[in-house]
C-alpha positions as CSV (number, residue, x, y, z in Angstrom):
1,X,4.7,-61.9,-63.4
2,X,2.3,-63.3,-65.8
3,X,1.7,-60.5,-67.8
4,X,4.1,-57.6,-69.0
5,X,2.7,-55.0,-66.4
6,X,3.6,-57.7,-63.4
7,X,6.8,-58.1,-65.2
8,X,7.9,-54.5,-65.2
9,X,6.6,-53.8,-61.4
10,X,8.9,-56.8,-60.6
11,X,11.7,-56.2,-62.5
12,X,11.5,-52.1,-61.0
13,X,11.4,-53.6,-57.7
14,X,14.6,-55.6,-57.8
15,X,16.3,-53.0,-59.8
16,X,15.5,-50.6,-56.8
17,X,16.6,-53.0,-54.5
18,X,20.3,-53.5,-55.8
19,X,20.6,-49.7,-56.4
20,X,19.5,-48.9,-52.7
21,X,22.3,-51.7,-51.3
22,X,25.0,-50.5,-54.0
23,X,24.1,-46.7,-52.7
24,X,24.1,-48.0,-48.7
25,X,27.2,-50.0,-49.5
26,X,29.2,-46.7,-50.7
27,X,28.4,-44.5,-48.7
28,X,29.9,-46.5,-45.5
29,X,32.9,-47.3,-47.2
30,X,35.6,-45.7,-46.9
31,X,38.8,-47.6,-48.3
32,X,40.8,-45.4,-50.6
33,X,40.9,-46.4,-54.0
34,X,43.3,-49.1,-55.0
35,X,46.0,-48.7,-57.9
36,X,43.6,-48.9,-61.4
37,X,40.9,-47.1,-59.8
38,X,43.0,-44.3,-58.3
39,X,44.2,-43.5,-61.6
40,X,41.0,-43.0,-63.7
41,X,40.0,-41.0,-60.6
42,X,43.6,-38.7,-60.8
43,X,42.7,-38.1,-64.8
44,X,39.1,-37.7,-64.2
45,X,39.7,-34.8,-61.8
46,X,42.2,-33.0,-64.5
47,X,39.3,-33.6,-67.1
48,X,36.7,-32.1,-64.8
49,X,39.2,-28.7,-64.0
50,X,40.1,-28.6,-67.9
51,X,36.1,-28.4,-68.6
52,X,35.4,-26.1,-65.5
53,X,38.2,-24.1,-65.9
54,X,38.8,-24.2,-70.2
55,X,36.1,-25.3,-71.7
56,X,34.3,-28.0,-73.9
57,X,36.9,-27.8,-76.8
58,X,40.2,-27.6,-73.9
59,X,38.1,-30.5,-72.3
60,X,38.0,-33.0,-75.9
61,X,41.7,-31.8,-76.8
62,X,42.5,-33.4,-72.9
63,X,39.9,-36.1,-73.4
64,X,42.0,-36.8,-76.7
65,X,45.0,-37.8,-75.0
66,X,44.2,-38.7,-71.3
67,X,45.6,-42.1,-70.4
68,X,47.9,-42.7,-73.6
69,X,47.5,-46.6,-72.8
70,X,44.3,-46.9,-71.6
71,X,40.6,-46.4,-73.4
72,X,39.4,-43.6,-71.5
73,X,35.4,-43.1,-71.3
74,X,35.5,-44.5,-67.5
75,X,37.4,-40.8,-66.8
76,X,35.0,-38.5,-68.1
77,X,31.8,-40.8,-66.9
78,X,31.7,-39.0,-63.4
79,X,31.5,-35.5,-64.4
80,X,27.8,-34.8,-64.1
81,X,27.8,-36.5,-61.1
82,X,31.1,-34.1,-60.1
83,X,28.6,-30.9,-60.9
84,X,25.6,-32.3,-59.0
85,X,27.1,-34.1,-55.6
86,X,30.6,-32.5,-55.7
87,X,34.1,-34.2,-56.4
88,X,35.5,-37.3,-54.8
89,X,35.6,-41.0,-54.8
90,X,32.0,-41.0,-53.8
91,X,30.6,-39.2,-56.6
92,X,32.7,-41.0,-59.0
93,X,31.5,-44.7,-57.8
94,X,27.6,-43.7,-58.2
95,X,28.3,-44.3,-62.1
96,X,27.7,-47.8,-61.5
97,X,24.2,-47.0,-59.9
98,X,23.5,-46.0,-63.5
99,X,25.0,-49.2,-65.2
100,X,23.0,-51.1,-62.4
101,X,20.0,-49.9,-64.0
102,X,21.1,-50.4,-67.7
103,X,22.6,-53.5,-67.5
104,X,19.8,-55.6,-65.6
105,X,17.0,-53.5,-67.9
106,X,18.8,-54.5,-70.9
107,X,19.4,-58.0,-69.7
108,X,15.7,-58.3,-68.9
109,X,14.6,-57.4,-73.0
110,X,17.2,-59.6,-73.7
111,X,16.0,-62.2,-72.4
112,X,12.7,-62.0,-73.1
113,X,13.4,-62.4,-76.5
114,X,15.7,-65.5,-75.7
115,X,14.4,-67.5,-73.0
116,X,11.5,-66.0,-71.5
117,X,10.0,-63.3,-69.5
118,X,10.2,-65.1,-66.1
119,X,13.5,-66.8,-67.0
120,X,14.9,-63.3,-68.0
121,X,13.6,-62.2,-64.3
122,X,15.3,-64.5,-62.5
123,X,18.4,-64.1,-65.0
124,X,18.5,-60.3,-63.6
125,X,18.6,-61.7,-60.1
126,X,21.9,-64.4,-60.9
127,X,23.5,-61.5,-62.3
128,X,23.3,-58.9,-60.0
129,X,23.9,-61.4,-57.2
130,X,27.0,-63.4,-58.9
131,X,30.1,-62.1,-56.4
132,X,31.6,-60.8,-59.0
133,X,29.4,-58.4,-60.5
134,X,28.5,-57.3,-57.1
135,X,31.7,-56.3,-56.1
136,X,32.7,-54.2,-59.4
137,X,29.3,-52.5,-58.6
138,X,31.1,-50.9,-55.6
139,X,34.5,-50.2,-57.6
140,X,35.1,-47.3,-59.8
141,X,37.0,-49.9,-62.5
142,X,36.1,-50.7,-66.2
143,X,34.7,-53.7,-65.5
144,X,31.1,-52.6,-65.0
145,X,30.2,-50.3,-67.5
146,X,32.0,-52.9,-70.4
147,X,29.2,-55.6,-69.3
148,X,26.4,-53.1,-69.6
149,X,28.1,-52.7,-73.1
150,X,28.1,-55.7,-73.8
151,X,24.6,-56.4,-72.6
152,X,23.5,-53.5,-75.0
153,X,25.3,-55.0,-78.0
154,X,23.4,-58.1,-77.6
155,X,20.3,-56.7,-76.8
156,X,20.7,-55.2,-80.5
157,X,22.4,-57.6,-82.2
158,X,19.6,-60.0,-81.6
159,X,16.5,-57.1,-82.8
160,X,18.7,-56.4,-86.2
161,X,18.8,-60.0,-86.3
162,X,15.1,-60.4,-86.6
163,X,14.2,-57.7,-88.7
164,X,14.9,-54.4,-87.2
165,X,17.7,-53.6,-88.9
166,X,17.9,-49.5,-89.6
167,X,17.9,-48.5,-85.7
168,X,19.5,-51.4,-84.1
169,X,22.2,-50.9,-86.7
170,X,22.5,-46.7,-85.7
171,X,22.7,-48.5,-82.0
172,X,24.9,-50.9,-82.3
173,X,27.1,-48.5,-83.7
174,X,26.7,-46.6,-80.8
175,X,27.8,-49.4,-78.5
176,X,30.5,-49.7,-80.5
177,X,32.1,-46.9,-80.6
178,X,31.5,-46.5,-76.1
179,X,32.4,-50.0,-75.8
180,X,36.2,-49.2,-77.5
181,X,36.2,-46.3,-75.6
182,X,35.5,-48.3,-72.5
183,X,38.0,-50.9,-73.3
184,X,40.4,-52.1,-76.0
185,X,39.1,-55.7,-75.5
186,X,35.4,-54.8,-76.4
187,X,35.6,-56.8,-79.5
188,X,36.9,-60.3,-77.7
189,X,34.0,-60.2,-75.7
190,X,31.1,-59.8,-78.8
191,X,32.8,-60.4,-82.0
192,X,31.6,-64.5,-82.6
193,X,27.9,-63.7,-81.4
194,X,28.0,-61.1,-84.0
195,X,30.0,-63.0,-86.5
196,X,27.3,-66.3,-85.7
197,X,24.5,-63.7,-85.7
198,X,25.9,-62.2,-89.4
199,X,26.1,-65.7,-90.6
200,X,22.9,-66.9,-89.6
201,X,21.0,-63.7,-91.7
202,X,23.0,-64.2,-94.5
203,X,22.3,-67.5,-94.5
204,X,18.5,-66.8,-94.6
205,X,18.2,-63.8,-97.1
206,X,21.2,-64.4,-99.1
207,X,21.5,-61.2,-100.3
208,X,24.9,-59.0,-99.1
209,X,23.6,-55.8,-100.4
210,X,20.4,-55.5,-99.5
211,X,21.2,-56.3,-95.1
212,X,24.4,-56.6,-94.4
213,X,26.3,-54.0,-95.9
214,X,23.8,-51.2,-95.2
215,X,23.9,-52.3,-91.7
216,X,27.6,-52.4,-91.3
217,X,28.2,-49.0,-93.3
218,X,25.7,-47.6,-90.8
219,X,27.7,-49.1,-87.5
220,X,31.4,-47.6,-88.6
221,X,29.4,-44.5,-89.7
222,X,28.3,-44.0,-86.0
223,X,31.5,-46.1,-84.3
224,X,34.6,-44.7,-86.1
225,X,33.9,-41.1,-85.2
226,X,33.3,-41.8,-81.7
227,X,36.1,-44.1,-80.8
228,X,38.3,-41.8,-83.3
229,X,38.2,-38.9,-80.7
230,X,40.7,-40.6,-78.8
231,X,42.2,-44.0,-81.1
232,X,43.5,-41.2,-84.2
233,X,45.5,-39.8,-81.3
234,X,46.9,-43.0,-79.6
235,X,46.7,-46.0,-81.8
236,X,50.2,-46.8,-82.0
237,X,51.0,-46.2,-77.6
238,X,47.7,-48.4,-77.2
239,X,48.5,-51.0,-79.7
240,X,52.0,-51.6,-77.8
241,X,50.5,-51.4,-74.6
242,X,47.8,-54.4,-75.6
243,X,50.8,-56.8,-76.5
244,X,52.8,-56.0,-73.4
245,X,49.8,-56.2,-71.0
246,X,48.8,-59.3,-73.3
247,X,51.4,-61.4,-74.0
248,X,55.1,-59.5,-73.3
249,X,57.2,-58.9,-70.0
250,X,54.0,-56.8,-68.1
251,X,51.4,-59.8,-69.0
252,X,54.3,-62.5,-67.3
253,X,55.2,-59.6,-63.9
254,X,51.1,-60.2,-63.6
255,X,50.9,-63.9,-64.5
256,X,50.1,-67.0,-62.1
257,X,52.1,-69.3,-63.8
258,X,52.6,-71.4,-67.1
259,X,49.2,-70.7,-68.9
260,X,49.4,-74.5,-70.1
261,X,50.2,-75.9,-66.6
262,X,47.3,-77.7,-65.4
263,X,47.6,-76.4,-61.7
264,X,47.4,-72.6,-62.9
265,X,44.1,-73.4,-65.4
266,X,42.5,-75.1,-62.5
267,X,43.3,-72.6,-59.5
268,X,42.0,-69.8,-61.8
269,X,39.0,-72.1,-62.8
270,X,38.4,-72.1,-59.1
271,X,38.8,-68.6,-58.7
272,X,36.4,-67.9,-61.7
273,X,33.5,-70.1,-59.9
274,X,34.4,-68.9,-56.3
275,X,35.1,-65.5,-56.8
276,X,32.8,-64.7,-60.1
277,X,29.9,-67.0,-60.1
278,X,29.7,-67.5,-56.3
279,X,29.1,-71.4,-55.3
280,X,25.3,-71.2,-55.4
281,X,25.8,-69.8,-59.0
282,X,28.3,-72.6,-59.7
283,X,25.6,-75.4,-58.5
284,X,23.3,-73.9,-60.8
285,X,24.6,-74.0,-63.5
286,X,25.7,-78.1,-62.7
287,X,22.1,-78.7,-62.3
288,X,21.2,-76.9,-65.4
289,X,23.9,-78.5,-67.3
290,X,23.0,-82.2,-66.1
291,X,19.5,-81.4,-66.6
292,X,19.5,-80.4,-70.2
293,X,21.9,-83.4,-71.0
294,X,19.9,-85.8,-69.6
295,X,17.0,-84.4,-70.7
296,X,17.6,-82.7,-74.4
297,X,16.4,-86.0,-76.2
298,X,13.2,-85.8,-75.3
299,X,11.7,-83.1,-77.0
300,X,8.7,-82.0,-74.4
301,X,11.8,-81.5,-72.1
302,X,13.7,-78.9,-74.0
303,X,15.8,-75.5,-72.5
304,X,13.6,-72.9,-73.3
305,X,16.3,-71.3,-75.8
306,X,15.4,-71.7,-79.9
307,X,18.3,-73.7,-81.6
308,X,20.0,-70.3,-82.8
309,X,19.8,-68.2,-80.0
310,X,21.1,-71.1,-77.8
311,X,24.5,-70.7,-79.6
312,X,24.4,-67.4,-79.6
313,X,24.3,-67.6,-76.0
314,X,27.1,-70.4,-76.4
315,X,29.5,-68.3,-78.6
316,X,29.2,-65.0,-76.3
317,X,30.7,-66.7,-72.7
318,X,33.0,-69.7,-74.7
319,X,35.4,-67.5,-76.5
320,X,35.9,-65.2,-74.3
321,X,36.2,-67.6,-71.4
322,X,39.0,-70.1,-73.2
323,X,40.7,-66.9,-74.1
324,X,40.9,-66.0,-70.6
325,X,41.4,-69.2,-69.7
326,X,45.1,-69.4,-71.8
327,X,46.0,-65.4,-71.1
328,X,49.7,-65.0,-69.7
329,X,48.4,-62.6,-67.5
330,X,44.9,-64.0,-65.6
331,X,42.1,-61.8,-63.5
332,X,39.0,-63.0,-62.4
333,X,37.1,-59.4,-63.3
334,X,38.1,-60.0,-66.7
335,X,35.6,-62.3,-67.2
336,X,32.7,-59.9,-66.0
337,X,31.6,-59.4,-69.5
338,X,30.7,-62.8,-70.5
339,X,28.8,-63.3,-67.3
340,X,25.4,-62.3,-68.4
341,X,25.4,-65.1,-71.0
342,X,25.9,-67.9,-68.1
343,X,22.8,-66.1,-66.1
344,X,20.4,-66.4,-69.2
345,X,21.2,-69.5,-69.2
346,X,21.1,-70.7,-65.9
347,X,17.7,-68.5,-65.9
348,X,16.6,-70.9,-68.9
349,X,17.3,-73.5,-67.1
350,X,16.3,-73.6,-63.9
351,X,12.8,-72.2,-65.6
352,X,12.7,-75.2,-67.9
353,X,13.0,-76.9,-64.4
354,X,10.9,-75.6,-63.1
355,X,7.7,-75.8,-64.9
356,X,7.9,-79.3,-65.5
357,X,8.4,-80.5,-61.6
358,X,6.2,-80.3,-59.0
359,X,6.7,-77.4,-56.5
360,X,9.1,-75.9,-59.1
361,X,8.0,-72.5,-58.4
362,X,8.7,-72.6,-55.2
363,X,12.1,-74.3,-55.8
364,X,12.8,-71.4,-58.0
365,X,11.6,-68.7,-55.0
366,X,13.5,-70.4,-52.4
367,X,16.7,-70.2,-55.1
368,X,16.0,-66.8,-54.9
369,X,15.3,-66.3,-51.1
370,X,19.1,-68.4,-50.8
371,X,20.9,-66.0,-53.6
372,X,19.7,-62.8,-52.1
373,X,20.4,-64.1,-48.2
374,X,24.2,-65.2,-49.8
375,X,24.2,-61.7,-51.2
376,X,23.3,-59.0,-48.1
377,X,25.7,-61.4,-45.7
378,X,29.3,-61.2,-48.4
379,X,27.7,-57.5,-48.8
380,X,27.6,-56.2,-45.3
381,X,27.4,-59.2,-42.9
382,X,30.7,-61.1,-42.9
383,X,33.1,-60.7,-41.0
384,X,36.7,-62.6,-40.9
385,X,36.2,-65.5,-38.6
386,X,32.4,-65.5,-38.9
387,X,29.9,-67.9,-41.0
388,X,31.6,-70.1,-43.9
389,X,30.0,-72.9,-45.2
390,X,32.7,-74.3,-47.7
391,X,32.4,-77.9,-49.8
392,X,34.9,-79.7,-52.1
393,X,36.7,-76.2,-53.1
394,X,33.0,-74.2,-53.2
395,X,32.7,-71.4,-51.4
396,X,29.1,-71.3,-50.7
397,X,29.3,-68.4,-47.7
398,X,32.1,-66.8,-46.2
399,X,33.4,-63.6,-45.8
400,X,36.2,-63.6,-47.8
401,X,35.1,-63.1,-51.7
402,X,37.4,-61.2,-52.9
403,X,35.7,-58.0,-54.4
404,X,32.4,-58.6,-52.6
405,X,33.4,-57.7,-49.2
406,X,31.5,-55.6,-46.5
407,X,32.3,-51.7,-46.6
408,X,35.5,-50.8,-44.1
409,X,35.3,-47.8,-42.6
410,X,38.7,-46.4,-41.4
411,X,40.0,-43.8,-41.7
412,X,43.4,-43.5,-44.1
413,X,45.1,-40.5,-43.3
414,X,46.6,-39.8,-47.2
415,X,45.1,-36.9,-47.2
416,X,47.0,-35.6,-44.8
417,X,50.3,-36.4,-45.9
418,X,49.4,-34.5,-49.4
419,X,48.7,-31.7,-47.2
420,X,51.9,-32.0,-45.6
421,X,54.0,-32.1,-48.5
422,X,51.6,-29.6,-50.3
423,X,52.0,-26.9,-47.2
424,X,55.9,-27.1,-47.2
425,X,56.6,-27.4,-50.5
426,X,54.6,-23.8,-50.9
427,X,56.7,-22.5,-47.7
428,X,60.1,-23.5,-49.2
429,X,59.0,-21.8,-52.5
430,X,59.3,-25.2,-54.7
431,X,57.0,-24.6,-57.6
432,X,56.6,-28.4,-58.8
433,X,58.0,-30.7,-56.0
434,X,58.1,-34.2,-56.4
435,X,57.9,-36.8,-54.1
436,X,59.4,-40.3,-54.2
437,X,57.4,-43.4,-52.5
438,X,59.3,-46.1,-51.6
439,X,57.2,-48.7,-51.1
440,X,53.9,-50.3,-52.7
441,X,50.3,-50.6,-50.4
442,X,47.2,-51.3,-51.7
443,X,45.1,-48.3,-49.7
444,X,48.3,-46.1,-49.9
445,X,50.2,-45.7,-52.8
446,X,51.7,-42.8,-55.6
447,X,48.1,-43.4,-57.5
448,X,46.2,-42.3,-55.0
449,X,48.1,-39.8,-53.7
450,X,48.1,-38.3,-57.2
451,X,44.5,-38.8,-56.8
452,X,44.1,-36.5,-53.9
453,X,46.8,-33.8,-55.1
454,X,44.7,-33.7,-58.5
455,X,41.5,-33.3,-56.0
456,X,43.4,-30.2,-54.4
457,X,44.6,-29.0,-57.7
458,X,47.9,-29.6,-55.9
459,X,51.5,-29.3,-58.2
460,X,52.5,-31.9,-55.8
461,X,53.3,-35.0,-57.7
462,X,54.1,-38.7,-56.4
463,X,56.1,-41.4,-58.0
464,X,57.2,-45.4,-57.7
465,X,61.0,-45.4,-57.8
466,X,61.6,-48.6,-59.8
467,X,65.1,-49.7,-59.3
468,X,66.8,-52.7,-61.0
469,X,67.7,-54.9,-58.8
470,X,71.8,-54.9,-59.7
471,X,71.9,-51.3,-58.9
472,X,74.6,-50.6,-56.2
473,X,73.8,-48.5,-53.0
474,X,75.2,-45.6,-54.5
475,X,73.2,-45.7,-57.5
476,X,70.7,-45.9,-55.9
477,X,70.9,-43.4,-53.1
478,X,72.1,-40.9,-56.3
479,X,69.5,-41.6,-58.4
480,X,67.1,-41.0,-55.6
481,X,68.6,-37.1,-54.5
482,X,68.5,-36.3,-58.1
483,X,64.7,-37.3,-59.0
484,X,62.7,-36.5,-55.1
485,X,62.5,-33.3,-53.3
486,X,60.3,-35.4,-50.5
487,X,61.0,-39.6,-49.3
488,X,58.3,-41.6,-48.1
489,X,59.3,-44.2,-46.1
490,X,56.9,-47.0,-44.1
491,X,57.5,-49.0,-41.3
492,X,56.1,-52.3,-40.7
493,X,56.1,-55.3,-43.9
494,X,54.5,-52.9,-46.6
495,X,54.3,-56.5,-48.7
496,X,56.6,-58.5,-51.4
497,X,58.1,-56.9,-54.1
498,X,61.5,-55.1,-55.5
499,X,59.6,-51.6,-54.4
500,X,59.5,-52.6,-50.7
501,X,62.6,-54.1,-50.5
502,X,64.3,-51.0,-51.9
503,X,62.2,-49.3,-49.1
504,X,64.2,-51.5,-46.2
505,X,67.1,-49.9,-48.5
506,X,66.3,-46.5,-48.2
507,X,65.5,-46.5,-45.1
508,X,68.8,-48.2,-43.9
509,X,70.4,-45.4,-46.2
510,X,68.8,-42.5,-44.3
511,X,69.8,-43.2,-41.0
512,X,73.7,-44.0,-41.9
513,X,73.5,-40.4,-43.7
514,X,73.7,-41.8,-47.1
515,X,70.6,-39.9,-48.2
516,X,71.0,-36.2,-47.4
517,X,67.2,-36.0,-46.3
518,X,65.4,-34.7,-43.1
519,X,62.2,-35.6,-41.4
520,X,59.6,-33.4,-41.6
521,X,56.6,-35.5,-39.9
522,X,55.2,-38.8,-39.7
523,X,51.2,-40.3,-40.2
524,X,49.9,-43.5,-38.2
525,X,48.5,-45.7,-40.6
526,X,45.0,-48.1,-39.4
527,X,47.2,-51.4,-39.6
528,X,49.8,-49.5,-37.1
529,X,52.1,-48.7,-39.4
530,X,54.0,-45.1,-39.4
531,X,54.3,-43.4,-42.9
532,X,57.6,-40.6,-42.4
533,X,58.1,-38.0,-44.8
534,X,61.4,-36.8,-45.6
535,X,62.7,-33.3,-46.9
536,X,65.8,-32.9,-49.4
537,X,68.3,-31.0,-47.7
């Protein structure tokens, strides 16, 4: 790892590495996809019919206004890999084998200009081995591919910063205008590293004309056009979807709690290191911490960050993290973004460490010999029950992390119960049916049975029924004839929540005659549960 050549054979080999794992890791798991991801998958298989069947310019007029609510670039994403493997969840989740590759190659130039090529080497291990970033590896979410973004926009930020202004500007432009499309919270996660990194130049060349305003004309040249594909069509939708999901009646359904009380900051604090950093990463980034204040007097015993780039590093994880922090509505995947900043740094440090302690190399191999170890057993070893090594809250290995789990494979019969309602619908001559479920399960629910239908190109379409909770019986039962040519019904506890109960309620309703429906079939479930599908009379 001395010299560049060493560095790149290195940095190739652990790059294969978490691509071969992320590849294994899909390919024996078989969980349907939960409620976010079933959705992008639903509009991503109308995308990839409108292009196969249409054309490009059907396919930009759907791109346009796919999702209404939602920035949409995680839809179209899969579609080569539609063309080339075939549709399905699998195809759609070897996205992030590209991101994989992007994010820790762009992280690795990164940080070579910040802290160091061996520092940015070990930095590339953190991250790919923090819980968190491991388990949205696996998931076809946002999450990922607004990181790499991320990544990119630093990666650039910092080269216009020292010099190369024309094509890191036509970049970062770029980056941008993805990153909006990725997600409508792209800016929270880069705008005070760039606003510290715009401050900083124009502090040192004083001249507006000449740097910055080029540079900036050149970014919303590039940014506006591309993001304007689909923001000129649903600013106003996405704008009021932002301050429900942020701060209105969605964000406080979502929400653990007062975001001032001190027991909801800490419990998602915990979460955050847990969950997101892992504990290894967590103790890390103590011992860094300690380290550097102990140690930041002496100036032979410095972090190997210069002065500015240190608060760049500062200003990308802080703002983000105290906005998080405060939300209404908190999620630990939210915080995905900022991440890379904490592995630099804990790369920095543990480098700095490193070099000036006897046997530090070592230390640093056996650190990561213990992160990848901690990373193949939450991967595919754990099992509920099995090894957990826990200490004052840390979680330093169990087998319960959340989104880094092993793969499940089981087999979820949803498939079949499209087919069901599919195949009689067509027999009864019902040209759109619709078909009401009536309660709300992680690995079965109306988004992914949308999914599916959209997969067969079925007309068949699935929906919540969200009833208030003052509605009378026979409101409800009327409401629910009028707006369902099929009833789903589960048995069992399908979970908390107004849905379910007003499954108990249907169900009570059918067999008292109070819903004029008739049983068609039934599907055993893996927990040993029975799903029944009903017919309208």
């Amino acid at each position: 790892m001395t010299g560049n050549r060493g560095a790149m054979v290195a940095l190739g080999l652990m790059i294969t590495f978490f691509v071969v794992a992320t590849v294994v890791w899909v390919n024996i798991d078989s969980v349907p996809p939960l409620w976010d991801q079933a959705q992008y998958l639903q509009e991503s298989e109308i995308l990839y019919h409108t292009l196969r069947h249409r054309g490009p310019v059907a396919f930009l007029s759907a791109f346009s206004e796919t999702l209404k609510i939602k920035a949409p670039l995680i839809t179209a994403l899969p579609l080569p890999f539609y063309f080339l493997l075939g549709e399905g969840h699998l195809s759609a989740r070897y996205v992030n084998v590209v991101f994989i590759v992007l994010a820790s190659w762009y992280l690795f130039r990164l940080g070579e200009m910040l802290v160091g090529r061996r520092a940015a080497l070990l930095s590339v291990v953190l991250l790919n081995t923090f819980p968190l970033v491991a388990g949205m590896s696996r998931q076809f979410l946002v999450e990922y591919g607004l990181m790499t973004l991320v990544i990119i926009w630093m990666y650039y930020l910092v080269r216009w910063q020292r010099g190369e202004e024309k094509r890191s500007s036509w970049a970062l432009g770029i980056t941008l205008g993805l990153g909006m499309l990725m997600k409508v919270t792209f800016p929270l996660y880069v705008a005070v590293p760039t606003a510290l990194a715009l401050t900083q130049k124009a502090l040192r060349q004083r001249s507006l004309r000449q740097t910055l305003l080029p540079s900036l004309a050149r970014v919303a040249a590039v940014a506006i056009p591309i993001a304007g594909i689909w923001y000129f069509k649903n600013w106003s939708s996405v704008g009021g979807f932002v301050m429900k999901a942020g701060y209105g009646e969605w964000a406080h359904a979502f929400g653990k709690g007062s975001v001032f009380s001190l027991r909801t900051v800490g419990a998602y604090w915990l979460d955050l290191i847990n969950f997101g950093l892992g504990g290894y990463g967590f103790l890390l980034l103590v011992i860094v911490a300690c380290w550097v204040g102990f140690w930041l007097r002496r100036s032979e015993n410095r972090l190997d960050v210069a002065g500015g780039d240190f608060f760049l590093l500062m200003a990308w994880w802080i703002v983000p993290w105290l906005a998080l922090t405060f939300a209404v509505s908190k999620d630990v995947r939210f915080s995905m973004p900022y991440l890379p900043a904490l592995a630099l740094l804990i790369g920095a440090g543990c480098m700095g460490i490193a070099r000036r302690r006897r046997l530090g190399m070592a230390g640093l191999g056996l650190i990561a010999a213990l992160t990848l170890f901690n990373y193949m057993y939450y991967s595919f070893a754990a099992r509920p029950g099995g090894i957990e090594l826990r200490a004052a809250g840390l979680i330093l290995i169990s087998g319960g992390l959340s989104w880094a789990r092993p793969p499940t494979a089981e087999h979820w019969p949803n498939e079949d119960i499209v087919v069901m309602v599919a195949a009689d619908a067509a027999q009864r001559g019902v040209a759109r049916p619709t078909a009401t479920v009536m309660f709300s399960y992680p690995q079965l629910n109306s988004h992914n049975l949308n999914y599916l239908a959209a997969l067969r190109e079925s007309a068949v379409r699935f929906n919540h029924f969200w009833s208030p909770a003052t509605e009378s019986p026979s409101e409800f039962a009327l409401r629910v004839r009028k707006q369902s040519n099929y009833l789903l019904t589960k048995s069992g506890l399908p979970g908390k929540g107004l849905v379910n109960e007003k499954s108990a309620e249907a169900l009570g309703l059918l067999h008292e005659g109070g819903l004029p429906f008739d049983r068609i079939g039934a599907v055993r479930l893996p927990d040993q549960s029975e799903v029944t599908v009903f017919r309208r009379k």
